[in-house]
N, CA, C and O atoms as a printed pandas DataFrame, in Angstrom:
     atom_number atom_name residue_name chain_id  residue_number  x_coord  y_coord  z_coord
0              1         N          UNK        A               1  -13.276    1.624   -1.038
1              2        CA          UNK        A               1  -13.596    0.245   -1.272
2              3         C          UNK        A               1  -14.212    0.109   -2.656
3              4         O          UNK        A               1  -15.086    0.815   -3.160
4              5         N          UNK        A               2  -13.590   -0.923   -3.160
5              6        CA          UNK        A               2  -14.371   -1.354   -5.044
6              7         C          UNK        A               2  -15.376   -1.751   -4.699
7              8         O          UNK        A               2  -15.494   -2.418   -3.671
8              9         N          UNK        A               3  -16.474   -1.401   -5.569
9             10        CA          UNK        A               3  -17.890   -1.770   -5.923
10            11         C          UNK        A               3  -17.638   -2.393   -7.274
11            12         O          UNK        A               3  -17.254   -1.748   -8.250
12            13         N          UNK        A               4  -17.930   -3.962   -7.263
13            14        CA          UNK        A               4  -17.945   -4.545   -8.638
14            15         C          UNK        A               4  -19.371   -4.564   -8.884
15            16         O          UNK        A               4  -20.100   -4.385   -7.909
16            17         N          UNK        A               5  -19.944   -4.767  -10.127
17            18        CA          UNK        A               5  -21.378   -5.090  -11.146
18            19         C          UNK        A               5  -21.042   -6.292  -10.981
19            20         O          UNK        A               5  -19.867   -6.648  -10.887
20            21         N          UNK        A               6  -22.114   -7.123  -10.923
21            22        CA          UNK        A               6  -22.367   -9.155  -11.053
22            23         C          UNK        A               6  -23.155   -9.571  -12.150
23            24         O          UNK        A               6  -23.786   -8.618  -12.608
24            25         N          UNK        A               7  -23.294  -10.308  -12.562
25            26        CA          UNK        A               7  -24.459  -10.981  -13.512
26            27         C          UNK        A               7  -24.633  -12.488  -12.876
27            28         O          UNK        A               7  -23.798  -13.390  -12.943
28            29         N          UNK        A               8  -25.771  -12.532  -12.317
29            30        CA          UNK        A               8  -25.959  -14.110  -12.279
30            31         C          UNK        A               8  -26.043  -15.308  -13.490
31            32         O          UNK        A               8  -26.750  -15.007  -14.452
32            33         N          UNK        A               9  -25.514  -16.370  -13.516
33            34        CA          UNK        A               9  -25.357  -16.866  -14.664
34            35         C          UNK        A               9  -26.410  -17.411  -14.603
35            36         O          UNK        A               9  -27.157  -17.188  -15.556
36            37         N          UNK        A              10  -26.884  -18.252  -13.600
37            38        CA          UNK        A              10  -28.729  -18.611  -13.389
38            39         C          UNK        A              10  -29.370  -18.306  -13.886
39            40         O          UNK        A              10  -29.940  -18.881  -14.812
40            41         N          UNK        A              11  -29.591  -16.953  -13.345
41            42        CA          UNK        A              11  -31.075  -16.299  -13.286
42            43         C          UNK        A              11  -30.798  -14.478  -13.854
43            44         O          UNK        A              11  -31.654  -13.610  -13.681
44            45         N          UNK        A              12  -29.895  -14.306  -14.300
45            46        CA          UNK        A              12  -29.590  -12.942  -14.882
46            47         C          UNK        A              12  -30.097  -12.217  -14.342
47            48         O          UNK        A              12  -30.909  -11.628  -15.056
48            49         N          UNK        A              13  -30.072  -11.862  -13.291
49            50        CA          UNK        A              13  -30.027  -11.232  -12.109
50            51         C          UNK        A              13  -28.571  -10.335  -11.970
51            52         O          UNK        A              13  -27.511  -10.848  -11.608
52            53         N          UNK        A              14  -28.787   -8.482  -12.434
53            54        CA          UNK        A              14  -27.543   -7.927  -12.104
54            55         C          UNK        A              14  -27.626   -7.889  -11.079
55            56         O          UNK        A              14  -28.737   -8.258  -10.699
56            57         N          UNK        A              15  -26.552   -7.428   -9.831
57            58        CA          UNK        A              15  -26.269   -6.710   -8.880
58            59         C          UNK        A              15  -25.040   -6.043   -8.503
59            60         O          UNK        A              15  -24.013   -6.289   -9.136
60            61         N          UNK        A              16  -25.037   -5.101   -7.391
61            62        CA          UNK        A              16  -23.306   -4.961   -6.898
62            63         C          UNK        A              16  -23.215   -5.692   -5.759
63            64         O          UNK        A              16  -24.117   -6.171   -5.073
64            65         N          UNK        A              17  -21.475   -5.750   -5.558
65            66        CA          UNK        A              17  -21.165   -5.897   -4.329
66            67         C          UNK        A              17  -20.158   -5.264   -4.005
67            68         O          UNK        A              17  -19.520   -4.923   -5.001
68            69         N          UNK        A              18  -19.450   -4.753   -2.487
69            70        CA          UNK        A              18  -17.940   -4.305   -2.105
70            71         C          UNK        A              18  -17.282   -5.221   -2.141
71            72         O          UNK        A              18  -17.630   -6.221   -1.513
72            73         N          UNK        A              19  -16.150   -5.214   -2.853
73            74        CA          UNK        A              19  -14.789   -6.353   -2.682
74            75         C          UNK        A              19  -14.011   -6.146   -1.929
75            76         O          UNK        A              19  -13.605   -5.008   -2.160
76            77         N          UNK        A              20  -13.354   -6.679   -0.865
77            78        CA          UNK        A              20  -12.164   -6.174   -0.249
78            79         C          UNK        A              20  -10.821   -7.189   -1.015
79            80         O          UNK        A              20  -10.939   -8.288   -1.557
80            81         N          UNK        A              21   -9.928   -6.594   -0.872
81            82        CA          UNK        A              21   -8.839   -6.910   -1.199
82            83         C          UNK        A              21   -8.614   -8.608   -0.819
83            84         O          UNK        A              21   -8.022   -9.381   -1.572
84            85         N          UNK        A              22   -9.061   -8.895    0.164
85            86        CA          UNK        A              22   -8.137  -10.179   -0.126
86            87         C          UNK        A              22  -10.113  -10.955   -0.186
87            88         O          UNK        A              22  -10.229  -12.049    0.367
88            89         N          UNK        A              23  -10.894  -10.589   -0.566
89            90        CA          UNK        A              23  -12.030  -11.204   -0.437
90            91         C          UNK        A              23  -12.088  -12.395   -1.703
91            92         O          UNK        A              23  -12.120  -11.948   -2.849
92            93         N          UNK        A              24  -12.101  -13.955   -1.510
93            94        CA          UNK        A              24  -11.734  -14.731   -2.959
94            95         C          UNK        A              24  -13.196  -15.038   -2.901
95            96         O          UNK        A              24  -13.514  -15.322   -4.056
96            97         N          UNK        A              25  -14.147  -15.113   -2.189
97            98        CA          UNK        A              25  -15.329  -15.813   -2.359
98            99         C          UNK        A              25  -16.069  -15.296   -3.077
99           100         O          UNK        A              25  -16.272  -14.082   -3.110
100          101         N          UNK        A              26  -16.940  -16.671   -4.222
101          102        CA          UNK        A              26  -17.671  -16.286   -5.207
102          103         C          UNK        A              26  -18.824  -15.178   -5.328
103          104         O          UNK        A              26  -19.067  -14.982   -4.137
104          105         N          UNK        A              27  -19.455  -14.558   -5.861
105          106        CA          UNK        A              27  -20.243  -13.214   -5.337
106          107         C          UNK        A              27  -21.717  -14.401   -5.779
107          108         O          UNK        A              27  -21.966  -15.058   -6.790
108          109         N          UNK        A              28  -22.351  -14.241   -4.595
109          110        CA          UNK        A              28  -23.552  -14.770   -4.721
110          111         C          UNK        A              28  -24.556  -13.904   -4.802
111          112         O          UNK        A              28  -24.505  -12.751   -4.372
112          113         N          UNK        A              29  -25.861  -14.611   -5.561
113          114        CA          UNK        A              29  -27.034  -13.813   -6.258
114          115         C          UNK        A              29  -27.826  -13.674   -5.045
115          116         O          UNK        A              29  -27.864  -14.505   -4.137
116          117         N          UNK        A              30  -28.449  -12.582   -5.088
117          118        CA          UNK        A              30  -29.185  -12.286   -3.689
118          119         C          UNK        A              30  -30.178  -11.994   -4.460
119          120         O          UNK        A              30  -30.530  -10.820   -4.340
120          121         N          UNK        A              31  -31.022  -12.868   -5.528
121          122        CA          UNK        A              31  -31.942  -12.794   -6.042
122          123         C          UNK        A              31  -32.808  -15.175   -5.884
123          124         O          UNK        A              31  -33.849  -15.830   -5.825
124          125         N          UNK        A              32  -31.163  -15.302   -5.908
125          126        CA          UNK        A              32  -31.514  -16.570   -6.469
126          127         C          UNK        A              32  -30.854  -17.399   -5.649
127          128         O          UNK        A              32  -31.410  -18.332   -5.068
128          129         N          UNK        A              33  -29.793  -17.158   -5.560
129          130        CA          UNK        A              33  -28.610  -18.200   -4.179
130          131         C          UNK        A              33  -27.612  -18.439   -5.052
131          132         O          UNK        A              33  -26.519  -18.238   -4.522
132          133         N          UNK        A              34  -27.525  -18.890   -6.514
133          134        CA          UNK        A              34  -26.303  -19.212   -7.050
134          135         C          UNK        A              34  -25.463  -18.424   -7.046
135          136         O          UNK        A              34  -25.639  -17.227   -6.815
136          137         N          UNK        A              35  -24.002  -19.156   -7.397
137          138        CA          UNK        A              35  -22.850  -18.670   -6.579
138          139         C          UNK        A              35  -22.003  -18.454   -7.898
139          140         O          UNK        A              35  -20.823  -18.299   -7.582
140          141         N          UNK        A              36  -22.135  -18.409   -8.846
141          142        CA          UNK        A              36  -21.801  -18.766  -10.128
142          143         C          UNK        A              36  -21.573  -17.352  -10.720
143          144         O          UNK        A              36  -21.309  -17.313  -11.921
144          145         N          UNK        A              37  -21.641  -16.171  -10.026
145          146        CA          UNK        A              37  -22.083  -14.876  -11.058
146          147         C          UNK        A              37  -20.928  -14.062  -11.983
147          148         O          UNK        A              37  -21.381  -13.015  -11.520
148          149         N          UNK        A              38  -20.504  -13.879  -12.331
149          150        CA          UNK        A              38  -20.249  -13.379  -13.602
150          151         C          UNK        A              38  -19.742  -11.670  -13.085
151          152         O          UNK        A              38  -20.584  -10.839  -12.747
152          153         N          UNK        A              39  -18.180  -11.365  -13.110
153          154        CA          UNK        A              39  -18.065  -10.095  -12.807
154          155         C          UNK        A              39  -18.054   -9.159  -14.264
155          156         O          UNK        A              39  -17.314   -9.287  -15.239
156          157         N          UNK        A              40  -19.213   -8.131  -14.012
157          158        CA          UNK        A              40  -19.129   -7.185  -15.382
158          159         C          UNK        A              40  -18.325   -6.455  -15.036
159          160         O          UNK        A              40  -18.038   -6.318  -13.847
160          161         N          UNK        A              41  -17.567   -5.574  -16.333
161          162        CA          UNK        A              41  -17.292   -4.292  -16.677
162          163         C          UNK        A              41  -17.960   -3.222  -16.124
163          164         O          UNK        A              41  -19.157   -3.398  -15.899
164          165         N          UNK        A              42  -17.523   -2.262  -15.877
165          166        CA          UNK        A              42  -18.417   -1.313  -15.222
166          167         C          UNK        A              42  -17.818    0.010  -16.119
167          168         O          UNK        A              42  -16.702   -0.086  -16.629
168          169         N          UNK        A              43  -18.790    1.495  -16.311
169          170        CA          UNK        A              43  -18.474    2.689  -16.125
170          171         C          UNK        A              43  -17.362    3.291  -14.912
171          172         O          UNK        A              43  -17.391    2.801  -13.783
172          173         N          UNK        A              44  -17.004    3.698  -15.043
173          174        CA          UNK        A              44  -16.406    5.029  -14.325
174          175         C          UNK        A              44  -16.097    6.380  -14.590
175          176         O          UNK        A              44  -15.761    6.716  -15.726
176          177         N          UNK        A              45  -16.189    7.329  -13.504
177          178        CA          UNK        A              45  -15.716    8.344  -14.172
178          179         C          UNK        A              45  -14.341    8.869  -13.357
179          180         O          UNK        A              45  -13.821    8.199  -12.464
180          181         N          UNK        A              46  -13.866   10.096  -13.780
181          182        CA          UNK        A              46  -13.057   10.792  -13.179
182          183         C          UNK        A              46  -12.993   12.138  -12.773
183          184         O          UNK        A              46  -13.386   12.751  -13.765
184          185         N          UNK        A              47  -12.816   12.679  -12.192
185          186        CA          UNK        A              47  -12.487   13.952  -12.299
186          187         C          UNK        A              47  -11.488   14.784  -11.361
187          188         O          UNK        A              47  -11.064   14.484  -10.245
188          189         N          UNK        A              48  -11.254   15.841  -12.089
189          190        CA          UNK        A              48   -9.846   16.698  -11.308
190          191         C          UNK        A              48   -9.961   18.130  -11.604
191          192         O          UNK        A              48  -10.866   18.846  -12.033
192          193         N          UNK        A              49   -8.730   18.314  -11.227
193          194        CA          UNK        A              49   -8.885   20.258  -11.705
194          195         C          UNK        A              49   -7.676   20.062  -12.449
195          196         O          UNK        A              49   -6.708   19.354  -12.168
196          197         N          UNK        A              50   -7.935   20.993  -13.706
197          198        CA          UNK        A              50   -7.013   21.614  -14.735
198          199         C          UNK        A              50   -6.599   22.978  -14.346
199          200         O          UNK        A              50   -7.410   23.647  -13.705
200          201         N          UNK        A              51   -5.289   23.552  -14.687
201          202        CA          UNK        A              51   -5.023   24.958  -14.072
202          203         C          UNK        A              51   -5.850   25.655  -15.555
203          204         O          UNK        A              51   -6.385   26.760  -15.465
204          205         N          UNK        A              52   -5.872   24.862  -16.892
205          206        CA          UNK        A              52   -6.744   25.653  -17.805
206          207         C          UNK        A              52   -7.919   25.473  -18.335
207          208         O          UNK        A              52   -8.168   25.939  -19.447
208          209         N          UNK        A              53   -8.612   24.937  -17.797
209          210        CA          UNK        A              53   -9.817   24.447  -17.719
210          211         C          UNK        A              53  -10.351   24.625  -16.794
211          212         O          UNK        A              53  -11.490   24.842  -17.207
212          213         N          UNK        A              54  -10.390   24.724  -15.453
213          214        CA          UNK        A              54  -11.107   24.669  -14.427
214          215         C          UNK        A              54  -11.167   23.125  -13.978
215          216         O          UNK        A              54  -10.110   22.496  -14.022
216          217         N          UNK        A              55  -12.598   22.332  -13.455
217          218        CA          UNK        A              55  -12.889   21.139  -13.175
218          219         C          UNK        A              55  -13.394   20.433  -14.332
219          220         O          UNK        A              55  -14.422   20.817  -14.891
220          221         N          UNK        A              56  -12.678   19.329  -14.766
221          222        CA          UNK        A              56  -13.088   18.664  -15.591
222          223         C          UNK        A              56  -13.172   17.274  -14.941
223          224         O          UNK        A              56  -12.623   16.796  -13.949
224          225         N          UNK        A              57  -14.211   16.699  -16.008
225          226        CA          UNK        A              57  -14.918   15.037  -15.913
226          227         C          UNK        A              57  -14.581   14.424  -16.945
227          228         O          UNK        A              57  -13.992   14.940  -17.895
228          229         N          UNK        A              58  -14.973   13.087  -16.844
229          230        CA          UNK        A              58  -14.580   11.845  -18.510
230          231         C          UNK        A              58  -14.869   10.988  -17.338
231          232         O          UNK        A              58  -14.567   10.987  -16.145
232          233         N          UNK        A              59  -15.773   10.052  -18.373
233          234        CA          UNK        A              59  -16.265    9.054  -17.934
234          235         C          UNK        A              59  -15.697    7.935  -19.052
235          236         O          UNK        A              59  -15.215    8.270  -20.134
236          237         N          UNK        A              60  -15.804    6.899  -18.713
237          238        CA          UNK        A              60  -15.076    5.503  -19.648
238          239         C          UNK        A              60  -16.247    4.471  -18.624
239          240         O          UNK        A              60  -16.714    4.318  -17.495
240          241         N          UNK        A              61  -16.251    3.859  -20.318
241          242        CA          UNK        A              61  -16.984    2.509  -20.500
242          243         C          UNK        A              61  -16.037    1.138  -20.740
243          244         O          UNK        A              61  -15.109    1.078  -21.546
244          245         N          UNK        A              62  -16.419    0.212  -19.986
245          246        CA          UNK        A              62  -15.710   -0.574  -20.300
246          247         C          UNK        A              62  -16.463   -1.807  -21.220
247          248         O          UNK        A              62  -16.074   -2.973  -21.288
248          249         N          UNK        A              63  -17.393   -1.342  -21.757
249          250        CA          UNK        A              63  -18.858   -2.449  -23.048
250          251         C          UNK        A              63  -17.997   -2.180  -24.181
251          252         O          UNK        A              63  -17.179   -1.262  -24.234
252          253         N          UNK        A              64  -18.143   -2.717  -24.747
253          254        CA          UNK        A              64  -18.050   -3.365  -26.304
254          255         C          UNK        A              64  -19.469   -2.792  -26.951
255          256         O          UNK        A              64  -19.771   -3.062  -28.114
């Protein structure tokens, strides 16, 4: 299940939430009540096995 980052546009208030696939409703601030919030960019990382490397990671930003 996706975990999106929020920004309240209110009260700038980050948070997460789980999205499900067909979920359309606005992500509300569980700081403030507005419904208005703002989906950020988030980090991620990855990782796998290389047959020449062993286990490797990389992480990506999605900020400016």
């Amino acid at each position: 299940m996706p975990i999106f980052e929020f920004r309240c546009r209110k009260c700038g208030s980050q948070f997460e939430r789980v999205v499900l696939g067909a979920d359309n409703e606005p992500a509300k601030c569980p700081a403030c009540g507005a419904e208005n919030a703002e989906r950020l960019m988030s980090a991620f990382a990855s990782c796998g096995l290389s047959r020449s490397l062993g286990s490797s990671c990389a992480s990506s930003s999605g900020h400016s």
